[in-house]
C-alpha positions in Angstrom: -13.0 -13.2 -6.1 -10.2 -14.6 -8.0 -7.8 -17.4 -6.4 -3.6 -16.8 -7.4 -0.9 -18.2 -5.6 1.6 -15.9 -3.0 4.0 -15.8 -5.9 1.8 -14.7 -8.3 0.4 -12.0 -6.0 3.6 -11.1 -5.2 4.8 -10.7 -9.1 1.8 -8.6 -9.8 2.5 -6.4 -6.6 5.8 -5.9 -7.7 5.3 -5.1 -10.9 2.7 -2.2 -9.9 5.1 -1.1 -7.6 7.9 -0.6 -10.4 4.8 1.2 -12.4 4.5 4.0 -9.9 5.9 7.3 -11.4 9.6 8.0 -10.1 8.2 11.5 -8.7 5.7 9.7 -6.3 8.3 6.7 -4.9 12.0 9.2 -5.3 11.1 10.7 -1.9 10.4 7.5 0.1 12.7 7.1 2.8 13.1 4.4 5.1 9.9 2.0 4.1 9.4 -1.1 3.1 6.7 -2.8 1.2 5.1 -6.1 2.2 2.5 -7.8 2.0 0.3 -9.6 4.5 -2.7 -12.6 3.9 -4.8 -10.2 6.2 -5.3 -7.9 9.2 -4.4 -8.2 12.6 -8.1 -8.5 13.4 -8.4 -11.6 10.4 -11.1 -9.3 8.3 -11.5 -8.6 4.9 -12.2 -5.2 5.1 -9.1 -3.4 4.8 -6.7 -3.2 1.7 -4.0 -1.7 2.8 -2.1 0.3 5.7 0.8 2.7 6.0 2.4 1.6 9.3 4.7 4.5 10.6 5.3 8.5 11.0 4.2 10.6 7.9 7.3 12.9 6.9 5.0 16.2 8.3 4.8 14.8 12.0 8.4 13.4 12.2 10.9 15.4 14.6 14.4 13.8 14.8 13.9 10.7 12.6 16.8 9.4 11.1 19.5 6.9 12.4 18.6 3.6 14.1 14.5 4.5 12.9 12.9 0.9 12.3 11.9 1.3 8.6 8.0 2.7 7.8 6.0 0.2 6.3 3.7 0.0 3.4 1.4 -3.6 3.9 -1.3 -4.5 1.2 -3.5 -7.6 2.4 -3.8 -10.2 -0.1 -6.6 -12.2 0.7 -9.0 -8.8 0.8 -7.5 -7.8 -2.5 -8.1 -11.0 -4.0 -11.9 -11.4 -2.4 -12.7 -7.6 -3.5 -11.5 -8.4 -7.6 -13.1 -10.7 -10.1 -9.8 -10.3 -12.4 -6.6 -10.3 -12.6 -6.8 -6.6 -14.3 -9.0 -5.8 -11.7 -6.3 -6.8 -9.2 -3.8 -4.9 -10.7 -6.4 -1.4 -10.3 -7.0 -2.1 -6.4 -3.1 -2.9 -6.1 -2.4 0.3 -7.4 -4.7 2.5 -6.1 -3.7 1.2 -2.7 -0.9 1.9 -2.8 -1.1 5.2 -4.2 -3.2 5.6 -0.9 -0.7 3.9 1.1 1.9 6.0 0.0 -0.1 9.1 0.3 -0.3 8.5 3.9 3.4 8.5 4.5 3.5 12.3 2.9 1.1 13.3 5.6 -2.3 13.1 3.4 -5.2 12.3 5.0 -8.3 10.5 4.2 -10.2 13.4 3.4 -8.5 14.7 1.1 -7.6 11.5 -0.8 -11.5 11.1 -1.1 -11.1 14.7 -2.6 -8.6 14.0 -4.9 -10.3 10.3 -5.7 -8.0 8.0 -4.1 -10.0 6.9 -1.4 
């Protein structure tokens, strides 16, 4: 477990964010990234969470659509790590995942592919 502030979380989050390749984050539409201290339910067992419609179940989405959104959870990012380097891994493999899950990707096959 390592122990950074909010900002600094939030500078390291940000600059994994800008790291993603332009291919993976062009097609986003409508989603914000945030971050949270934890889940709903106050564990430590979840990293991450896409929070809307993947683009392969939406209908008429468009107009007047509250945004998707992207969460990572600091606190179980920051209990999982022992380094900062190691922070920077889980931050971007979750959101890889994350993002995954907006293009209608499942579980399964991100455990296929090694994301999961």
């Amino acid at each position: 477990m390592i122990s950074l502030s909010r900002d600094e979380f939030e500078r390291i989050y940000s600059d994994e964010l800008d790291a993603l390749p332009d291919d993976m984050v062009e097609g986003l539409e409508n989603v914000v990234f945030v971050t949270e201290d934890r889940p709903d339910d106050g564990s430590l067992d979840l990293l991450g969470l896409y929070d809307g419609v993947d683009v392969t179940r939406r209908d008429r989405y468009g107009f007047g659509e509250l945004p998707d959104r992207i969460i990572l959870y600091r606190e179980p990012l920051l209990d999982l790590v022992g380094s900062v380097e190691e922070l920077r891994d889980e931050i971007h493999v979750t959101l890889v995942h994350e993002i995954a899950h907006y293009y209608g990707i499942d579980d399964e096959r991100l455990h296929e592919l090694g994301w999961a």
